[in-house]
DRENDO-1510 file (C-alpha; in Angstrom, 1 decimal, always signed):
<recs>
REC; n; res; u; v; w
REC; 1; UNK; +125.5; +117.9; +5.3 .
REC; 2; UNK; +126.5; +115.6; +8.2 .
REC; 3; UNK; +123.3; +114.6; +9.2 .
REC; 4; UNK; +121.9; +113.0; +6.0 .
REC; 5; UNK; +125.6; +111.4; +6.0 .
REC; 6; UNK; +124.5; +109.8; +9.6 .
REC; 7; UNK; +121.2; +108.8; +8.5 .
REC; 8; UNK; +122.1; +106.9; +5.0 .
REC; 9; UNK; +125.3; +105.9; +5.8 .
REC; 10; UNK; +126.6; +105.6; +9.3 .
REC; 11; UNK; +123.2; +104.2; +11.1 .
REC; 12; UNK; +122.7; +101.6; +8.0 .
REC; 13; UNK; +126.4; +100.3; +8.4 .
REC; 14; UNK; +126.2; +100.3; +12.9 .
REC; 15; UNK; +123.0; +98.4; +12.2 .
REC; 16; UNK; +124.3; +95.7; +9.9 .
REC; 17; UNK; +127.5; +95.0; +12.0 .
REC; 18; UNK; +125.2; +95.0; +15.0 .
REC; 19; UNK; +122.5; +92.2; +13.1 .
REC; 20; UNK; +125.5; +90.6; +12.1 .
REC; 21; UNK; +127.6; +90.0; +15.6 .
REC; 22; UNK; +124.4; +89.3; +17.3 .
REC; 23; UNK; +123.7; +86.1; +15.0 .
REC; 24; UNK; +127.0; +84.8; +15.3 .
REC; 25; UNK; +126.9; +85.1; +18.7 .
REC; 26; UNK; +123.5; +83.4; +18.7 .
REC; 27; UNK; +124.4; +81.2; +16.5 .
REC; 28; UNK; +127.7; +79.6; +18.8 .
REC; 29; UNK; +125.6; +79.6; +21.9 .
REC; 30; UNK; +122.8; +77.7; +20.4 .
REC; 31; UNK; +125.0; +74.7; +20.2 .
REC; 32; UNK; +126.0; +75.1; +23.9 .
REC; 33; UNK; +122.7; +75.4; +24.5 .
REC; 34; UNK; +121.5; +72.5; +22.4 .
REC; 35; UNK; +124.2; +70.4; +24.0 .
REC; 36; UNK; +123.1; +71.7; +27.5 .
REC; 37; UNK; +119.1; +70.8; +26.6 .
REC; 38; UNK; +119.8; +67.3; +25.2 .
REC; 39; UNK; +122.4; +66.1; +28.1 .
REC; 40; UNK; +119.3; +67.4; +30.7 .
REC; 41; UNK; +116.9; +65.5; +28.6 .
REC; 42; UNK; +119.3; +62.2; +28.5 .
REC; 43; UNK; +120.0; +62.6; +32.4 .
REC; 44; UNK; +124.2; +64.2; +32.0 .
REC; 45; UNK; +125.5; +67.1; +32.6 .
REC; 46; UNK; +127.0; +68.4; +29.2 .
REC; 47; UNK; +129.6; +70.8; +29.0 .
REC; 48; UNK; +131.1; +72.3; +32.3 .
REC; 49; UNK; +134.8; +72.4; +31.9 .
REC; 50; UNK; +135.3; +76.1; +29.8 .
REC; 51; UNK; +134.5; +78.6; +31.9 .
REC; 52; UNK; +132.2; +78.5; +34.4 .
REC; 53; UNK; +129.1; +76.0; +34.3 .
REC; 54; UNK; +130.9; +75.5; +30.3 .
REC; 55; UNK; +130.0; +79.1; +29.4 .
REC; 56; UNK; +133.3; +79.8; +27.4 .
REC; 57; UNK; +132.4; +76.2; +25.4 .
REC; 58; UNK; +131.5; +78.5; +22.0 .
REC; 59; UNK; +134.7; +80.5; +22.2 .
REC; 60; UNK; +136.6; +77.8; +22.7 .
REC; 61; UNK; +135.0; +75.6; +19.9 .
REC; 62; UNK; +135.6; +78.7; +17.3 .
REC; 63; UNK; +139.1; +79.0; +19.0 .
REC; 64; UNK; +139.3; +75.3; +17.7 .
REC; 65; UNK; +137.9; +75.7; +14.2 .
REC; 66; UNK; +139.8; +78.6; +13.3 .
REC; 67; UNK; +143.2; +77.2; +14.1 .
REC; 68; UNK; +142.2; +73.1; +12.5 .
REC; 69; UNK; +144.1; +72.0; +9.4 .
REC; 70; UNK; +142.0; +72.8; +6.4 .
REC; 71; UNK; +141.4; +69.8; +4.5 .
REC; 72; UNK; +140.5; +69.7; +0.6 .
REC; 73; UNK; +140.1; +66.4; -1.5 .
REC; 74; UNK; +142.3; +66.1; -3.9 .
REC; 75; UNK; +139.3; +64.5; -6.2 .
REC; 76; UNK; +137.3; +67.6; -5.3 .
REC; 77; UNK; +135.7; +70.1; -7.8 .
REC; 78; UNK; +137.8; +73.1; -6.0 .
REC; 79; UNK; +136.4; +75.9; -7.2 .
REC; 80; UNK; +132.9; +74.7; -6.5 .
REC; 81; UNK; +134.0; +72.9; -3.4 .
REC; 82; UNK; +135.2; +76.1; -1.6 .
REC; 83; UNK; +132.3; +78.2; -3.0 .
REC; 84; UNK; +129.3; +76.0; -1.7 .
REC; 85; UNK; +129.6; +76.5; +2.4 .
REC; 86; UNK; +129.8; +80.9; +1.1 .
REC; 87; UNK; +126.8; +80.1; -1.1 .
REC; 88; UNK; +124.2; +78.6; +1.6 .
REC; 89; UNK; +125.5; +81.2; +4.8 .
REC; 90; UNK; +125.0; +83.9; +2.8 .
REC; 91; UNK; +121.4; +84.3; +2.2 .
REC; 92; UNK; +120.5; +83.1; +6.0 .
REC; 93; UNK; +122.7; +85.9; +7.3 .
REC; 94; UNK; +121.2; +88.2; +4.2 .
REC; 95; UNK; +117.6; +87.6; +5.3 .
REC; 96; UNK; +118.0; +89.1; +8.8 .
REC; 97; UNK; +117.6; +92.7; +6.9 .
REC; 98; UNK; +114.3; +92.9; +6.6 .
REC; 99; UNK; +113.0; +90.9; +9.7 .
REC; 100; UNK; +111.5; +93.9; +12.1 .
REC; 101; UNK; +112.4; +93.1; +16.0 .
REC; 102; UNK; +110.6; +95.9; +17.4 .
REC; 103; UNK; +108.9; +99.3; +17.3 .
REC; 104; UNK; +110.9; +103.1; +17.0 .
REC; 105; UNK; +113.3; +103.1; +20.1 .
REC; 106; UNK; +115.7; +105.8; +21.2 .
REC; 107; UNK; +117.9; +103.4; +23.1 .
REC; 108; UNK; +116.2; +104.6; +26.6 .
REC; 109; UNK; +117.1; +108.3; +25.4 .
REC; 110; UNK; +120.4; +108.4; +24.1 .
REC; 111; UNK; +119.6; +108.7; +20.8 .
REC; 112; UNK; +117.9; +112.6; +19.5 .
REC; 113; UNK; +115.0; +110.8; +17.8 .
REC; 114; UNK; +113.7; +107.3; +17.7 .
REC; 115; UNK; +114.9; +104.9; +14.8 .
REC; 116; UNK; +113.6; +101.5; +13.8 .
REC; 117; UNK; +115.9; +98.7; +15.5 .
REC; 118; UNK; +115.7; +96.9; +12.2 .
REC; 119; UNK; +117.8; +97.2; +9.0 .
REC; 120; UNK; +114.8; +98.1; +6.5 .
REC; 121; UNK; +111.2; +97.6; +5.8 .
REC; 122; UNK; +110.3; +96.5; +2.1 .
REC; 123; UNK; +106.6; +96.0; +0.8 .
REC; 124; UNK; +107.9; +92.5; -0.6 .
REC; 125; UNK; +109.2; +91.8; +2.7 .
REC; 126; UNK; +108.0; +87.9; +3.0 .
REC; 127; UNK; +108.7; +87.1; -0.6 .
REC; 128; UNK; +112.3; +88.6; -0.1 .
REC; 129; UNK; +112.5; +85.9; +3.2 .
REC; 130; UNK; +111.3; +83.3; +1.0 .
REC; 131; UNK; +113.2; +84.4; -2.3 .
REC; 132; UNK; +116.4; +84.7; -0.7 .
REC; 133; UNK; +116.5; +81.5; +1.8 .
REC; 134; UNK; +115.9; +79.2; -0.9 .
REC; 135; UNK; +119.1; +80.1; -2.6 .
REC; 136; UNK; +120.7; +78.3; +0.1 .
REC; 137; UNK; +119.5; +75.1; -1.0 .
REC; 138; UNK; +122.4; +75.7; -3.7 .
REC; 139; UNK; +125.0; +75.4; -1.3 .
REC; 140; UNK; +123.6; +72.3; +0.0 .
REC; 141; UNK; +123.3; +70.8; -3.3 .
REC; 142; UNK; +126.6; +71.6; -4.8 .
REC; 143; UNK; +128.9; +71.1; -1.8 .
REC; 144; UNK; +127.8; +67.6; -1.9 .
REC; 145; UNK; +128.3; +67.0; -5.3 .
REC; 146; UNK; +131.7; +68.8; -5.9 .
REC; 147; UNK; +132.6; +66.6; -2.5 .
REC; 148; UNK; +133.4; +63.8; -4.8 .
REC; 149; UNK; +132.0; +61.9; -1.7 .
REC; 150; UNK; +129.3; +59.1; -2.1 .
REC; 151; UNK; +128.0; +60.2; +0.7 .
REC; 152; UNK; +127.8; +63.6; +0.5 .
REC; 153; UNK; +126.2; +63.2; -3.0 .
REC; 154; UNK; +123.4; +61.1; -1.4 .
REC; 155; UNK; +122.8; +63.7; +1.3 .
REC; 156; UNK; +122.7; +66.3; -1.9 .
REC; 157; UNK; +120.5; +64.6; -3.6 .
REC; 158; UNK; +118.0; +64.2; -0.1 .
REC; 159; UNK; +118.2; +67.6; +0.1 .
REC; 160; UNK; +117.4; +69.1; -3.0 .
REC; 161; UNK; +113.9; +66.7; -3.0 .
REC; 162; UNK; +113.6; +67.3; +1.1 .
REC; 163; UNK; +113.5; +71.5; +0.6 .
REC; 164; UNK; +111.4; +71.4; -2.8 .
REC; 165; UNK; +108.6; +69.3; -1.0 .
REC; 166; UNK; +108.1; +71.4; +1.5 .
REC; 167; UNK; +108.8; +74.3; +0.1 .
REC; 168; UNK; +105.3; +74.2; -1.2 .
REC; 169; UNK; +103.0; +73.8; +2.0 .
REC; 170; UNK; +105.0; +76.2; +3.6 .
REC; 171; UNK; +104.4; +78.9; +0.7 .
REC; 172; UNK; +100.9; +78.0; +1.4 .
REC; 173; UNK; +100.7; +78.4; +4.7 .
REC; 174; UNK; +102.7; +82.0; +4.0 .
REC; 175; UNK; +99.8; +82.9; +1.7 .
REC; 176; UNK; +96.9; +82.5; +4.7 .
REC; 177; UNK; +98.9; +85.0; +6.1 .
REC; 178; UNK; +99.0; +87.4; +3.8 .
REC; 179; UNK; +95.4; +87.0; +3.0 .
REC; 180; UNK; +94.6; +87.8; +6.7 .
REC; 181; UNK; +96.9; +90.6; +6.7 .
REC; 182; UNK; +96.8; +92.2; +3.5 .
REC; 183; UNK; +100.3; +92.8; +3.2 .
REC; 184; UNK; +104.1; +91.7; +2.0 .
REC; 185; UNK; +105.3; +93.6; +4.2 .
REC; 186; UNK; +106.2; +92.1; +7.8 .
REC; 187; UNK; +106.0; +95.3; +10.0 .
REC; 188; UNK; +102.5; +95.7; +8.2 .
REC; 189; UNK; +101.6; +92.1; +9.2 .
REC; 190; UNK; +102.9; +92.7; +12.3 .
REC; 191; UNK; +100.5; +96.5; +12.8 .
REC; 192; UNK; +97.5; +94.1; +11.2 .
REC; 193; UNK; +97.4; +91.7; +14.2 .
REC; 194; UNK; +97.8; +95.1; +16.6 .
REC; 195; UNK; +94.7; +95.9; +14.5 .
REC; 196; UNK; +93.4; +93.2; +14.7 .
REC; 197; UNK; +93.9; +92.7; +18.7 .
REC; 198; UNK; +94.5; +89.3; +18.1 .
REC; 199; UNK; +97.6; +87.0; +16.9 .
REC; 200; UNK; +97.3; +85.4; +13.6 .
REC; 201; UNK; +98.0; +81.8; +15.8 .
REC; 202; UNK; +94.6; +81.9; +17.0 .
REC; 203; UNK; +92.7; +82.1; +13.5 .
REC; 204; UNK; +95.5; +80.3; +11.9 .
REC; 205; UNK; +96.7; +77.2; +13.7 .
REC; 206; UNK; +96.6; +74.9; +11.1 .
REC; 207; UNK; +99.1; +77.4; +8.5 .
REC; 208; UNK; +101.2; +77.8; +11.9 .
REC; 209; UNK; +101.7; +74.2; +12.3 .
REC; 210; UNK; +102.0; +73.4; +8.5 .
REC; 211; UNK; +104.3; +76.4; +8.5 .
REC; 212; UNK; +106.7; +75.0; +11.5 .
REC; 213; UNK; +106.8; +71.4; +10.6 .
REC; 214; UNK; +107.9; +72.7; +6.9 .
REC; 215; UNK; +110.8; +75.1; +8.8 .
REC; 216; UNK; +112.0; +72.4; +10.6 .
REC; 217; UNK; +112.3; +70.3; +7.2 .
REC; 218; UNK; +113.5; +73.3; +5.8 .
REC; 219; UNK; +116.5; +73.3; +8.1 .
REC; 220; UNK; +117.5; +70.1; +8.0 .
REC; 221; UNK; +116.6; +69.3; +11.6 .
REC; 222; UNK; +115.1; +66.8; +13.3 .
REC; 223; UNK; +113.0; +64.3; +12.8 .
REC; 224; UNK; +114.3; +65.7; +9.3 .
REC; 225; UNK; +117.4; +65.3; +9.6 .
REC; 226; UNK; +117.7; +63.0; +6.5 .
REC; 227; UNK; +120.3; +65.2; +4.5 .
REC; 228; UNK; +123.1; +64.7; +7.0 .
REC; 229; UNK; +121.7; +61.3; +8.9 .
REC; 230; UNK; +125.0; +60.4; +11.1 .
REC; 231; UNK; +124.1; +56.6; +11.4 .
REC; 232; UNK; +123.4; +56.2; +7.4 .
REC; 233; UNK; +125.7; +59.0; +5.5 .
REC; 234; UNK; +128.6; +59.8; +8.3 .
REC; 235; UNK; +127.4; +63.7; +8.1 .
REC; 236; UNK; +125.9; +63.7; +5.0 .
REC; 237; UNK; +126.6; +67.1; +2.5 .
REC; 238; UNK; +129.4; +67.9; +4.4 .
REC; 239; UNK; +131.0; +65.2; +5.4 .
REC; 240; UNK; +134.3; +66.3; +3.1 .
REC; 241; UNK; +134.4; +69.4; +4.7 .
REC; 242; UNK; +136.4; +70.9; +7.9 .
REC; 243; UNK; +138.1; +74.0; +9.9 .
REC; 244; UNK; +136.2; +76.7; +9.0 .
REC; 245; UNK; +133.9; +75.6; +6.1 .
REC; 246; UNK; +132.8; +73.4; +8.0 .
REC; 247; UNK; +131.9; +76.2; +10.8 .
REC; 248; UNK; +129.6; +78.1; +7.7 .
REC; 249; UNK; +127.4; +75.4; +7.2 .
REC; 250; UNK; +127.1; +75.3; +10.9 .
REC; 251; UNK; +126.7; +78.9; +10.9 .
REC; 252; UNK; +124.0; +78.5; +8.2 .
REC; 253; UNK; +122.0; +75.8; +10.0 .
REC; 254; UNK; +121.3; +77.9; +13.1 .
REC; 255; UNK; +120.9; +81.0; +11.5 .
REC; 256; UNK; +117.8; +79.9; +9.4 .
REC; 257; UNK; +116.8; +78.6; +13.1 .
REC; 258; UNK; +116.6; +81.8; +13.9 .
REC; 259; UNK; +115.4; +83.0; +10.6 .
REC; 260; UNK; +112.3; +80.5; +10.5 .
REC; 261; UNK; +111.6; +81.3; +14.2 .
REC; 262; UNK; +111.3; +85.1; +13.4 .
REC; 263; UNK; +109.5; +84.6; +10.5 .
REC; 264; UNK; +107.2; +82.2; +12.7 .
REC; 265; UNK; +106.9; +85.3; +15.3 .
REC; 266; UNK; +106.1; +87.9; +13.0 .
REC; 267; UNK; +103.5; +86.4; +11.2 .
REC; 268; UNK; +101.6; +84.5; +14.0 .
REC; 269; UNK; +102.6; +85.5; +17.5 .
REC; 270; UNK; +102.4; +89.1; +16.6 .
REC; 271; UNK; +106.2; +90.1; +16.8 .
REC; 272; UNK; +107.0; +92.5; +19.4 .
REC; 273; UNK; +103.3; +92.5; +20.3 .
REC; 274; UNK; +102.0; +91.3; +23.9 .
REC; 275; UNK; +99.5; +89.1; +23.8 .
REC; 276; UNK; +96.0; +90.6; +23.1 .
REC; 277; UNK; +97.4; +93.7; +22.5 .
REC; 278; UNK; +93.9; +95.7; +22.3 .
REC; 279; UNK; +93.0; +94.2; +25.9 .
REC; 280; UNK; +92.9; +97.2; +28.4 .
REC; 281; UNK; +93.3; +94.6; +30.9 .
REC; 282; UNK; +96.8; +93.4; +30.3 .
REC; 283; UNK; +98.0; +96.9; +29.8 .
REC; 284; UNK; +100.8; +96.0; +32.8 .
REC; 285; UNK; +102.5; +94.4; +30.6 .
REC; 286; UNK; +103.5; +97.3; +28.4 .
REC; 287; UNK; +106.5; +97.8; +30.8 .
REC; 288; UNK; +108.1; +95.2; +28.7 .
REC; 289; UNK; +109.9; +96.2; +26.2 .
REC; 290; UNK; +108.9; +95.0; +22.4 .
REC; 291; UNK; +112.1; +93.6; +21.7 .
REC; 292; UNK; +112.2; +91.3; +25.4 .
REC; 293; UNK; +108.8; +89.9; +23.7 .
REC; 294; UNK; +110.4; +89.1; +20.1 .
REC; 295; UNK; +113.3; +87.6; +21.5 .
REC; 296; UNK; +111.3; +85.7; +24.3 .
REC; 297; UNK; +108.9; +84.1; +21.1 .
REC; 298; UNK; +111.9; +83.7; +19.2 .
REC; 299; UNK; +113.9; +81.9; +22.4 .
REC; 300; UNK; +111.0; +79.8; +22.9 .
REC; 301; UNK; +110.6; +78.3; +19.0 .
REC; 302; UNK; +114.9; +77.4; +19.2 .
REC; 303; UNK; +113.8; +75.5; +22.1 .
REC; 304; UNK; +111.1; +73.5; +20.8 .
REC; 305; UNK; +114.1; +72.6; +17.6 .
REC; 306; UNK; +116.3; +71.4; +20.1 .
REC; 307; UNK; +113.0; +69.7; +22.4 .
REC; 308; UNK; +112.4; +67.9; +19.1 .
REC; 309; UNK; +115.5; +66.8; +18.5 .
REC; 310; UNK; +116.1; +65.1; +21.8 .
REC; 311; UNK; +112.4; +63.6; +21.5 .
REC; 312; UNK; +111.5; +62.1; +18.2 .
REC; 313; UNK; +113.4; +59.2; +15.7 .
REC; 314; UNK; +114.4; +60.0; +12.3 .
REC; 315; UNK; +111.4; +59.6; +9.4 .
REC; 316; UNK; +112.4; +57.3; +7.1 .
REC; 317; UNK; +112.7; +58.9; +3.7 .
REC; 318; UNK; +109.8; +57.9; +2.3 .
REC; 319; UNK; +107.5; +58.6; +5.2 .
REC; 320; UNK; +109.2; +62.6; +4.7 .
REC; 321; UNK; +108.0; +62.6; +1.4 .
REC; 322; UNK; +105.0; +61.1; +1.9 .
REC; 323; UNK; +104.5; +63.4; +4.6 .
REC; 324; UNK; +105.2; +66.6; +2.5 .
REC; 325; UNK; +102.8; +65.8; -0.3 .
REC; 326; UNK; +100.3; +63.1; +1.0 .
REC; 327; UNK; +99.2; +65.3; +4.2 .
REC; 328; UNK; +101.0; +68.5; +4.5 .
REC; 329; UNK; +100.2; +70.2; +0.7 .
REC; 330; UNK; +96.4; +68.8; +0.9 .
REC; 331; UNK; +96.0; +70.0; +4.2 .
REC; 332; UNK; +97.4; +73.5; +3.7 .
REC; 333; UNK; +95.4; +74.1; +0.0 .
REC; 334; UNK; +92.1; +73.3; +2.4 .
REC; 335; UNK; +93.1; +75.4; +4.9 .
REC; 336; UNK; +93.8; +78.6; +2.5 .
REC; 337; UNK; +90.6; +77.5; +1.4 .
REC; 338; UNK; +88.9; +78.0; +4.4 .
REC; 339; UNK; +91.1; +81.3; +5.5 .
REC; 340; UNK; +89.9; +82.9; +1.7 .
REC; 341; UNK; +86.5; +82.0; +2.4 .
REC; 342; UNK; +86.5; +83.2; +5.8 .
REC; 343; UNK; +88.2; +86.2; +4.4 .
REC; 344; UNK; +85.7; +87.1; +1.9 .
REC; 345; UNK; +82.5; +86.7; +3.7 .
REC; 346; UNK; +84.0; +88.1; +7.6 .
REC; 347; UNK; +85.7; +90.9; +5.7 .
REC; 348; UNK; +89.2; +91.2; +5.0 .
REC; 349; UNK; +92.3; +94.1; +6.2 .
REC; 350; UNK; +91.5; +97.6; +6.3 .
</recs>
């Protein structure tokens, strides 16, 4: 009886408080990271003084958080108030079940038989992503309206027609995907580009860019940044909000970094795959493990947020729009299209 009990129970329960540490932890070092990256790009040093080189800089910042005054407007909708930063962190951290970061591992052998390093695999997997991320929107939504904050409102209000406009293309862009792989499932998209021997980037570049430009809207970041633009709206949805609810909508921005760049990973750069991974050729580098090349694809898409965000201006917010549904939505209805077509008459997934 105790080894079912292991399997259903225990390994379910170390895996979720494992998922859940590690993108927390991600999640606070991102921003020393991002403040790192940005002071390099505008010639300063950043942060040095906690820890060596600054290291400690998260810790102490959480350090801060948890011990600042917790401030509620008296004009606030409370209930709704102290609901909305719960409502948008926890579908980002919820999503992370059913992205796949490698193949069966054993731990290097000390584990009796090799178990998936994820949490599960569902055959909906990509609608669940997409299902459950746009719930966050919610959060966004009614924190700035129960704010009582004319600000906040206005950065509500950006939001909720920001994420709906490019909510579309990017469920577009999804859907060349799928067509390509003939799955919902992302560790069965992931085994279709092994079949394949090529990543999905190569024959979809234009979903992949539609896709990324939409995450990065998605988000909140910039040149999107719109929702919580410091120089017009103070901090925008949030700007009524401090101590730790303030550090869950933190926590929810880079988490669906994270999440967009896995999703990103999985369905074009082939996951935990090397690069060509039919190619005798580059067999050498099969001494790296699948999860060094997730995590290095992953690394590499939180760079170019942070790249980005150092680099361009702020769109104005009708150039966003007009962005999302002058270019982006045409665009990405051609290009599934094309990918259908090319589908249809090359021959689809086995």
């Amino acid at each position: 009886m105790a080894n079912p009990w292991i399997a259903y129970l225990l390994v379910p329960l170390v895996k979720i408080v494992v998922i859940l540490l590690t993108v927390i932890l991600l999640a606070a070092y991102l921003s020393y990271f991002e403040r790192k990256i940005l002071a390099y790009i505008q010639i300063r040093i950043g942060p040095n003084r906690v820890g060596p080189r600054g290291w400690l800089q998260p810790i102490a910042d959480a350090l801060k958080l948890f011990t600042k005054e917790d401030i509620v407007p008296s004009r606030a909708e409370k209930l709704v108030y102290l609901l909305s930063p719960v409502i948008i962190t926890v579908p980002a951290l919820v999503v992370f079940s059913v992205i796949p970061f490698g193949t069966d591992t054993t731990l290097f052998g000390l584990l009796p038989q090799a178990i998936p390093p994820y949490l599960t695999d569902i055959n909906i997997g990509i609608l669940f992503i997409l299902g459950v991320s746009s719930v966050g929107v919610y959060g966004v939504i009614l924190g700035g309206w129960a704010s009582n904050n004319k600000f906040s409102l206005m950065g509500g209000l950006r939001s909720a027609a920001q994420l709906v406009s490019y909510e579309v293309p990017m469920g577009f862009s999804v859907v060349a995907v799928l067509l390509m792989a003939g799955s919902l499932s992302m560790v069965k998209i992931v085994e279709a580009q092994r079949q394949a021997g090529v990543w999905f980037f190569f024959p979809g570049i234009v979903a992949f860019f539609i896709y990324f430009v939409c995450g990065i809207a998605e988000t909140n970041r910039s040149p999107f940044d719109l929702p919580e633009a410091e120089s017009e709206l103070v901090a925008g949805y949030f700007t009524e909000y401090s101590g730790m609810k303030w550090a869950f909508y933190f926590l929810a921005e880079y988490a669906n970094m994270v999440v967009v760049s896995s999703v990103a990973t999985v369905l074009f750069f082939g996951g935990w795959l090397r690069p060509f991974p039919n190619v005798a050729a580059l067999a050498f580098l099969d001494v790296i493990p699948p999860f060094v090349w997730f995590a290095a694809k992953v690394g590499f898409f939180l760079f170019c947020y942070i790249w980005f965000r150092g680099t361009f201006p702020r769109y104005r917010f009708d150039q966003l729009m007009g962005l999302g549904w002058k270019v982006l939505l045409p665009v990405s209805l051609a290009n599934l299209l094309v990918v259908g077509l090319g589908v249809l008459l090359i021959g689809g997934p086995r």
